[in-house]
C-alpha positions as CSV (number, residue, x, y, z in Angstrom):
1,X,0.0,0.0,0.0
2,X,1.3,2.9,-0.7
3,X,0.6,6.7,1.3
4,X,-1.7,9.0,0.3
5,X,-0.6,12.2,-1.0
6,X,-1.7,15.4,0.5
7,X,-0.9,18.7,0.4
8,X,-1.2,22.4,1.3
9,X,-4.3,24.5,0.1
10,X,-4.3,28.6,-0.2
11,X,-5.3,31.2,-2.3
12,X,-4.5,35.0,-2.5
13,X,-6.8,37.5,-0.8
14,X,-6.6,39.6,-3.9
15,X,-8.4,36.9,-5.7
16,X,-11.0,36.3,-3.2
17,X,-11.8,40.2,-3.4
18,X,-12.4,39.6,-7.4
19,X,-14.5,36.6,-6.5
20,X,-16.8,38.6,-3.9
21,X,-16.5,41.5,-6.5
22,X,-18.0,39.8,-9.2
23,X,-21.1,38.2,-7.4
24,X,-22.5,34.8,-9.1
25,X,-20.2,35.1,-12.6
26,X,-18.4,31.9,-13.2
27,X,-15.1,32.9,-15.4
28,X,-12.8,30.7,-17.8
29,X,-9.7,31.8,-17.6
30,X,-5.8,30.2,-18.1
31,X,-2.6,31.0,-20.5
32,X,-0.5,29.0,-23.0
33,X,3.3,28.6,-23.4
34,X,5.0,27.3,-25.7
35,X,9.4,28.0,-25.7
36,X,12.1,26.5,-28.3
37,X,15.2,26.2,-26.9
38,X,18.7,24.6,-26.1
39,X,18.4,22.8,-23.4
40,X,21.1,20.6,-20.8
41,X,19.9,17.2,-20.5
42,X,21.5,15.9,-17.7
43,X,22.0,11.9,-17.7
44,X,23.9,12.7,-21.4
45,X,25.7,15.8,-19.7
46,X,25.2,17.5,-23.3
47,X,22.8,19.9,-25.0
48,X,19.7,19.2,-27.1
49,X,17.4,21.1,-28.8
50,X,13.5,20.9,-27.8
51,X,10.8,22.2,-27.3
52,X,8.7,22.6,-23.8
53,X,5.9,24.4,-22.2
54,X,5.7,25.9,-19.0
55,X,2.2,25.7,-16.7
56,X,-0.2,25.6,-19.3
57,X,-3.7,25.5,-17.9
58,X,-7.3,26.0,-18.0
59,X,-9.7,26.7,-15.2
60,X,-13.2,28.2,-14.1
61,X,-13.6,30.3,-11.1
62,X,-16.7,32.1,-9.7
63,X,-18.4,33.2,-6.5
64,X,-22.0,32.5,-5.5
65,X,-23.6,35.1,-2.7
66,X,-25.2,33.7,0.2
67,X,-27.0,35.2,2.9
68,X,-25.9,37.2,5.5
69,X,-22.9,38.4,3.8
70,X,-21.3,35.1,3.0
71,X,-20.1,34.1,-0.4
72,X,-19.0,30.9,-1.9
73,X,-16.1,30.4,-4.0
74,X,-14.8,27.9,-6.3
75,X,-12.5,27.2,-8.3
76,X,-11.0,24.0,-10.5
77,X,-7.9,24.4,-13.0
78,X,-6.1,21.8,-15.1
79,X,-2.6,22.2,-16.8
80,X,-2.2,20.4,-19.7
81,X,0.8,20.3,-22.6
82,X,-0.1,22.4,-25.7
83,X,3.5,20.9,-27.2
84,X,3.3,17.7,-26.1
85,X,0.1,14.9,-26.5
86,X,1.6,12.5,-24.2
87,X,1.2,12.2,-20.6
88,X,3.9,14.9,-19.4
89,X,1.4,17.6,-17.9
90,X,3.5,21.5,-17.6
91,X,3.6,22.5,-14.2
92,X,3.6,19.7,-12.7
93,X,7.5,19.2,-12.1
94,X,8.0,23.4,-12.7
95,X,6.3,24.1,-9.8
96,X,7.0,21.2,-7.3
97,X,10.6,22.0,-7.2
98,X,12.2,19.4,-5.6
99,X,15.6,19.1,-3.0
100,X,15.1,15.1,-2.2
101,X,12.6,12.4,-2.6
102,X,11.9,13.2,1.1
103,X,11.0,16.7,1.4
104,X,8.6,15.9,-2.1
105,X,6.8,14.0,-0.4
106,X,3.0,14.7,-0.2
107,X,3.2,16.4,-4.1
108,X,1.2,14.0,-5.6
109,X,1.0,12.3,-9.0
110,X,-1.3,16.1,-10.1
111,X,-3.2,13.3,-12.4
112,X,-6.8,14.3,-13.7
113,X,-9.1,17.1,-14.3
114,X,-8.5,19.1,-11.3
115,X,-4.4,18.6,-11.1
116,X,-3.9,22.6,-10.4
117,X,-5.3,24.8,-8.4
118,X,-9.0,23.5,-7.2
119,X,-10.8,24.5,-4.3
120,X,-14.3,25.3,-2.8
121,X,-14.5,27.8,0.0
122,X,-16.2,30.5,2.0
123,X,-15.5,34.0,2.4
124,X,-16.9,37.2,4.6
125,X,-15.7,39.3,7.0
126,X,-13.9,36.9,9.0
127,X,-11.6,36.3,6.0
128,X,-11.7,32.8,4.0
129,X,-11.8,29.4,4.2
130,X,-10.9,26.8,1.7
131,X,-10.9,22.9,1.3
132,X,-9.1,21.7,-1.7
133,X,-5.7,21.7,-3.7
134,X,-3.5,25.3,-4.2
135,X,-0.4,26.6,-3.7
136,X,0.9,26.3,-0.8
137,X,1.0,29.8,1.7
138,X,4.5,29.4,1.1
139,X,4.7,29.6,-2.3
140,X,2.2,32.1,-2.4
141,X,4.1,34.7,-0.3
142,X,7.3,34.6,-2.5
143,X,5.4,34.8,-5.8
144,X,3.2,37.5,-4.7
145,X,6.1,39.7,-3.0
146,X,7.0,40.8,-6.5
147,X,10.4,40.1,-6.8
148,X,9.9,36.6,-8.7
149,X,8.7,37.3,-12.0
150,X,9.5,35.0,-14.9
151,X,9.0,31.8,-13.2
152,X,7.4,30.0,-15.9
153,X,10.0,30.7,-18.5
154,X,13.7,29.1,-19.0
155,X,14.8,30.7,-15.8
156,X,12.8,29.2,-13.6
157,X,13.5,31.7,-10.9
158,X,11.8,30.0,-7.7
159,X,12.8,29.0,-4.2
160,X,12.9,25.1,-3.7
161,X,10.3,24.9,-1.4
162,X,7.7,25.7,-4.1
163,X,4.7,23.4,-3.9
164,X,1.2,22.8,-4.9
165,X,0.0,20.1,-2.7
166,X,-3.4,18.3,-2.5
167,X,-6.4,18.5,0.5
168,X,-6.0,21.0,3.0
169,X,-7.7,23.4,5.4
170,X,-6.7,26.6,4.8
171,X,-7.5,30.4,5.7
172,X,-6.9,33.7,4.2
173,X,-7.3,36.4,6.9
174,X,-9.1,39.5,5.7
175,X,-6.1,42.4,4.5
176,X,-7.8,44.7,5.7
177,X,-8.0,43.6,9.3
178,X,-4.0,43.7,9.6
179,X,-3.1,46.8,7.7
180,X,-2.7,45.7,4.6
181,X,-0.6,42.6,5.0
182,X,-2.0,39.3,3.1
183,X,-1.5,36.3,6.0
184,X,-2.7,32.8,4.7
185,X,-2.1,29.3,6.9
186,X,-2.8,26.0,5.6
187,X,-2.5,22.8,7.8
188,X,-2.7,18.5,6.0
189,X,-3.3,15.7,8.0
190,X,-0.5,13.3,6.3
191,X,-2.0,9.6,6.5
192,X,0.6,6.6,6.1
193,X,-1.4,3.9,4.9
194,X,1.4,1.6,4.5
195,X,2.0,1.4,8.7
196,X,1.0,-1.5,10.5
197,X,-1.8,1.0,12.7
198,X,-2.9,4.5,11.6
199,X,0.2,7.2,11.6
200,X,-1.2,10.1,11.4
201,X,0.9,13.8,11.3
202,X,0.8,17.0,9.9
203,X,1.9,19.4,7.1
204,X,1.9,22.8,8.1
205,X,2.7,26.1,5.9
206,X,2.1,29.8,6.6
207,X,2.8,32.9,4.3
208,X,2.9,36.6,4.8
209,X,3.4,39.5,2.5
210,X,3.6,43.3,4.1
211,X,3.7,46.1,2.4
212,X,5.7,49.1,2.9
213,X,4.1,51.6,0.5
214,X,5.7,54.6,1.7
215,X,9.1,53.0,0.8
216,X,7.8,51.2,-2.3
217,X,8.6,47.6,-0.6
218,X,6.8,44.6,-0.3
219,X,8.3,42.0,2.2
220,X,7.5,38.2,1.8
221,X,7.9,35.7,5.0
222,X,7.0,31.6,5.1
223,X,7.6,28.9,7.0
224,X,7.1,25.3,6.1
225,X,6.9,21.8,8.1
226,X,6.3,19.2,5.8
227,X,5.8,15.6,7.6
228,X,7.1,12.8,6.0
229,X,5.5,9.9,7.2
230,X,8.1,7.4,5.9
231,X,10.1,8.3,9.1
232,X,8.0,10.1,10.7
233,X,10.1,13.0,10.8
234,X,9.5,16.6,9.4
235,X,11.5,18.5,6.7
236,X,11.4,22.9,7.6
237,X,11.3,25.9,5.2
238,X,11.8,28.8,6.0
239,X,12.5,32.1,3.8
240,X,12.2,36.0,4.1
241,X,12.4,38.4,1.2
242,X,11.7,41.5,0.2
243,X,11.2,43.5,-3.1
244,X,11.8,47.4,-4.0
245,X,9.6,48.6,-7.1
246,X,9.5,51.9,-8.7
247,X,8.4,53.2,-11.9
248,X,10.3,51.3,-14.4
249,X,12.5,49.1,-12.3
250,X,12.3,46.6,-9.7
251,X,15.0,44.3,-7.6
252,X,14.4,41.8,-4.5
253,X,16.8,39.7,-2.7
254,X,15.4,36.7,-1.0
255,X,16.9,33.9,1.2
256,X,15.7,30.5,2.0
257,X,16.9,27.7,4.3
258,X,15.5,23.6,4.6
259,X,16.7,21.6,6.8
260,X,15.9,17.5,6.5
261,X,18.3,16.3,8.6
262,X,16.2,14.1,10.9
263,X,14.5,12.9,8.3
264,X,17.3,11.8,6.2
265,X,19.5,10.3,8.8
266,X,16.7,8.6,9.7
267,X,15.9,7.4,6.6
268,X,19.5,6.1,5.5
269,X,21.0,5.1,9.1
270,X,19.2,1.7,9.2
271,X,20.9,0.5,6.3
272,X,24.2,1.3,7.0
273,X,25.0,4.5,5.6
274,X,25.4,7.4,7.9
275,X,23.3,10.3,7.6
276,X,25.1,13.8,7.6
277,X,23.2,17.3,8.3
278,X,21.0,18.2,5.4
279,X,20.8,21.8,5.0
280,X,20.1,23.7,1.7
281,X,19.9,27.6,1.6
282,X,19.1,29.4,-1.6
283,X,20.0,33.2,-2.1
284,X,17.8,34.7,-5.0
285,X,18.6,38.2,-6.8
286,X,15.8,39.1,-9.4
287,X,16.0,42.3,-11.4
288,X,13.6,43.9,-13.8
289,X,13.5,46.6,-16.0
290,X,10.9,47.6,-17.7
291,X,11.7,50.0,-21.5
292,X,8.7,51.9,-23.6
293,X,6.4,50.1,-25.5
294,X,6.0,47.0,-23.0
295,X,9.4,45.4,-23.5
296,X,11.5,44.5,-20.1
297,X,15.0,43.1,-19.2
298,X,14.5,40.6,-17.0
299,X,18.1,39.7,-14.8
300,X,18.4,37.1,-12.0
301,X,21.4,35.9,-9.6
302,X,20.7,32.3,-7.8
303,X,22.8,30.2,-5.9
304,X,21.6,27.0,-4.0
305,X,24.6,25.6,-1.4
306,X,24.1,21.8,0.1
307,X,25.8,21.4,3.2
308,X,26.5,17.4,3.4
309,X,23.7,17.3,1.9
310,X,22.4,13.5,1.2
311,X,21.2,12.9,-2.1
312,X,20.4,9.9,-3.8
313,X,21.6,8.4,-7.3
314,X,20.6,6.3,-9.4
315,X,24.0,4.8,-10.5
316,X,24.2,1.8,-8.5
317,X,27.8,1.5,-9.3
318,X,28.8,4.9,-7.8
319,X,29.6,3.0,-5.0
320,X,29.6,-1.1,-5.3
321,X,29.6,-1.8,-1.7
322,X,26.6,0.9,-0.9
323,X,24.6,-0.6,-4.2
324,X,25.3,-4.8,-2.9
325,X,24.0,-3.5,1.0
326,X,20.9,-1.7,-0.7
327,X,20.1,-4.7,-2.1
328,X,20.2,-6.9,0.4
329,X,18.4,-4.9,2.4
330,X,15.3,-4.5,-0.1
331,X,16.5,-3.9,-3.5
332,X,16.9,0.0,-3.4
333,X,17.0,1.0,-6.9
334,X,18.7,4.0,-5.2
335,X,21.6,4.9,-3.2
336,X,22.1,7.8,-1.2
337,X,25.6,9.9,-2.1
338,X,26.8,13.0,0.3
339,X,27.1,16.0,-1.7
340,X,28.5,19.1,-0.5
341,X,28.0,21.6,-3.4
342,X,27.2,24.8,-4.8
343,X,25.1,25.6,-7.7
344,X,25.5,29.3,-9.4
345,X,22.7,30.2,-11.9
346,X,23.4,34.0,-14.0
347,X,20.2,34.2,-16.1
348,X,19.2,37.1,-18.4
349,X,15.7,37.8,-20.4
350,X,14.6,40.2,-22.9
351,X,10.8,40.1,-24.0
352,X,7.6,42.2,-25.1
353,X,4.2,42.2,-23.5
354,X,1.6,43.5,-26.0
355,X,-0.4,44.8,-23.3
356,X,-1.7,42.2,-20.6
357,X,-2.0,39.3,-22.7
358,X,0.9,38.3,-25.1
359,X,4.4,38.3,-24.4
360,X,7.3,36.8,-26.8
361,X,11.3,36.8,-25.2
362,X,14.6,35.4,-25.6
363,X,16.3,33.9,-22.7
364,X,19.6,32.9,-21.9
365,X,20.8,30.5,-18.1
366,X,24.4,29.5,-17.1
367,X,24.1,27.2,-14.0
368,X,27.6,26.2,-12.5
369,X,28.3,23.7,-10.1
370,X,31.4,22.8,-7.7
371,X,31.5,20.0,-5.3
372,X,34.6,18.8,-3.4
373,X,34.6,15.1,-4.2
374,X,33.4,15.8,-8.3
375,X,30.0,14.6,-7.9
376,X,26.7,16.2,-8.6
377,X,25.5,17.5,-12.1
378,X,23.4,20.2,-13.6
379,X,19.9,19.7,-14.0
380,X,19.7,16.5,-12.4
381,X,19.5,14.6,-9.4
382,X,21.7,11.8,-10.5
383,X,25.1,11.6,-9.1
384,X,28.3,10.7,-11.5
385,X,32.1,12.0,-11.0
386,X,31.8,12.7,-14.9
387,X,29.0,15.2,-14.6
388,X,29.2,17.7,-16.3
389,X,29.7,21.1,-14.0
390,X,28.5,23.6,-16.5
391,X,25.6,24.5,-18.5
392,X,24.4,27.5,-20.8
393,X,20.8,27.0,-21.7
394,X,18.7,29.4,-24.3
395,X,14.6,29.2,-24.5
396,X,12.8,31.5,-27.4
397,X,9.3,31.7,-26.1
398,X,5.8,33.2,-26.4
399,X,2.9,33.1,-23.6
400,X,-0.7,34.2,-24.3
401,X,-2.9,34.3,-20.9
402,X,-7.0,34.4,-21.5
C-alpha cells in the first residue's frame, strides 16, 4: 500500500476580493506557453534542442452570494501540454521544485481534471476558508512579494520549497484587518497507509506579505513543516524576502533555508549508511527593467549551497559496496551519495508584453556547479564523478494568458 498524497491549500486575498466583487459570474480563464530552446539534459551531460511548455492551464472560477454576507467560491484548473500529447502535464514538475525524494513528499502524482489549483470555499468578514488543492502559503508569499517574475520561462526563478500540494484546510485572513498585509495558513493531516496502525501527522505552511508603501517595498515571510511519514520525521522551510519597485525598475533579494536532517538520517542510518546534516539555503537576486512600449530586461542571480547534503543516485555502481547493502536490504533501486555543493545560476531575459495578454522573449541561463569530491551534475538529481559542471541554456518563447 502505498501513502496518500496530501498537500497544502491557499489562495490569495486579492483573488478572493475579485470573486466577492464579481457576485455569481463563473469565469474561464488560463494562459498557453510554448518556448524552443537549447536545453542541458542531464543523464547525457550534453545539450539538445527541444521544445517545452511551461504551466499551461485552464480553469473556471466564480463566486455564489449567500445570505448574510457570506459568499461561496470555487474554483478548478487543469494544466495540460499544448506541445506535447503524451502524458507529461507542464507544471507539474516546474512548480514542485524538488531538493530530495523526502521533502517531495506529499506532491502528488497532479493526475486528472483538477491537477492545479482547485478548491471550494467561504468567504466574509472573518476572511476565507478553503478545502481543496492550491499553492501552498508558502509559495504564495514569495510569488506574490514581486520580486519573482519569470518563473514560468527558461529561468525558472523559484525558491525550492515551491509546492502545490493536495487536501488541505486553509485560511486567508481579511487584509484589511492587519493593515494591509496578506497572511494565509494551511494545515494537511498526512496519513501513512502503509504502517501497520494508523500514523497520522501534519503538514503545516504559513505565508505573509507586508507592504511598505511609503518605501515602495513589499516583504515576503514563510515557513514550512512538511511531515514525512516514511520516518515520521518533518523537513522545515523557512525564507524571508523582500522587493523594491519603482516606476520602471524593480530588484528583491530573498533567502531561504531547509533543513531535513532528521528525516534523512533517519531514513539512510538503518541501512548502513550514515546520515550527515541536510541543509540547503538558496540566495535569489531578481532584477527587472521595464523599457517603452512593453518590453522589459528581465536579470536574475541564484545560488543554492548543500551542506552534506544527502542525495540519492541512481548509478548503482557509484559506490559497489553501498549498491550490494541496498540490495540486500530491499532492493533499493537508489543509493544515497553526500554531496557538498554549490550551484550558481546567472540568467538574463529580454521580451515584449503586448499589453496584458501576449508576451514573446529570448532567454539565456548558465548554472555552474562545484563539489569537493566531483559529484553532482546540472539539471539533475543523478550523481556521476563525470558530470558535467556547467551548462548555458537558451529558450525562445511566447505566452498568451486568456
Amino acid at each position: 500500500m502505498k501513502a496518500i498524497k496530501l498537500s497544502v491549500a491557499a489562495v490569495a486575498a486579492l483573488a478572493v476580493s475579485a470573486f466577492a466583487a464579481d457576485g455569481d459570474a463563473l469565469k474561464p480563464y488560463g494562459q498557453i506557453t510554448g518556448e524552443v530552446g537549447s536545453y542541458f539534459v542531464g543523464n547525457q551531460a550534453k545539450n539538445a534542442i527541444s521544445v517545452k511548455s511551461y504551466s499551461s492551464r485552464f480553469g473556471l472560477t466564480g463566486a455564489h452570494g449567500l445570505a448574510g454576507g457570506l459568499t461561496a467560491v470555487y474554483q478548478v484548473e487543469a494544466g495540460f501540454n499544448p506541445v506535447n500529447s503524451g502524458n507529461d502535464v507542464p507544471g507539474v514538475a516546474e512548480d514542485s521544485a524538488k531538493v530530495t525524494p523526502l521533502t517531495s513528499y506529499g506532491q502528488g502524482d497532479n493526475a486528472g481534471l483538477s491537477n492545479r489549483n482547485s478548491y471550494v470555499g467561504l468567504a466574509g468578514g472573518f476572511g476565507t476558508v478553503l478545502i481543496g488543492n492550491h499553492d501552498t502559503p508558502y509559495k504564495l508569499a514569495a510569488r506574490g512579494s514581486g520580486g519573482i517574475s519569470s518563473a514560468d520561462t527558461i529561468s525558472e526563478l523559484r525558491l525550492l520549497t515551491d509546492r502545490r500540494l493536495e487536501g488541505a484546510i486553509a485560511y486567508v485572513a481579511p487584509a484589511a484587518a492587519i493593515g494591509g498585509t496578506t497572511l494565509a495558513l494551511a494545515i494537511v493531516p498526512v496519513v501513512d497507509e502503509a504502517a501497520d496502525e494508523p500514523n497520522n501527522g501534519f503538514h503545516y505552511s504559513i505565508g505573509a506579505i507586508v507592504p511598505v508603501e511609503a518605501a515602495g517595498l513589499k516583504i515576503g515571510l514563510g515557513y514550512e513543516s512538511a511531515h514525512v511519514p516514511l520516518v515520521d520525521e518533518a523537513v522545515t522551510s523557512l525564507f524571508a524576502g523582500v522587493n523594491f519597485a519603482t516606476s520602471g525598475f524593480s530588484v528583491g533579494a530573498y533567502y531561504e533555508q531547509i533543513d531535513a536532517s532528521d528525516a534523512l538520517k533517519k531514513a539512510v542510518d538503518p541501512l548502513g549508511v550514515k546520515g550527515d546534516d541536510a541543509i540547503a539555503t538558496t540566495i535569489l537576486v531578481p532584477v527587472t527593467v521595464s523599457l517603452s512600449d512593453g518590453v522589459f530586461v528581465n536579470l536574475a542571480f541564484r545560488q543554492v549551497s548543500f551542506d552534506k547534503f544527502t542525495g540519492f543516485s541512481d548509478l548503482q555502481a557509484y559506490d559497489a559496496d553501498i549498491a550490494k547493502a541496498f540490495a540486500k536490504a530491499g532492493g533499493f533501486s537508489q543509493v544515497p551519495v553526500v554531496f557538498d555543493e554549490s550551484v550558481t545560476q546567472i540568467s538574463a531575459e529580454i521580451g515584449k508584453n503586448w499589453g496584458k495578454d501576449f508576451m514573446a522573449y529570448l532567454g539565456v541561463k548558465n548554472s555552474a556547479a562545484k563539489n569537493k569530491d566531483g559529484t553532482g551534475a546540472i539539471g539533475t538529481a543523478t550523481a556521476t564523478k563525470e558530470a558535467k559542471k556547467s551548462a548555458t541554456e537558451f529558450g525562445l518563447g511566447m505566452r498568451v494568458s486568456f
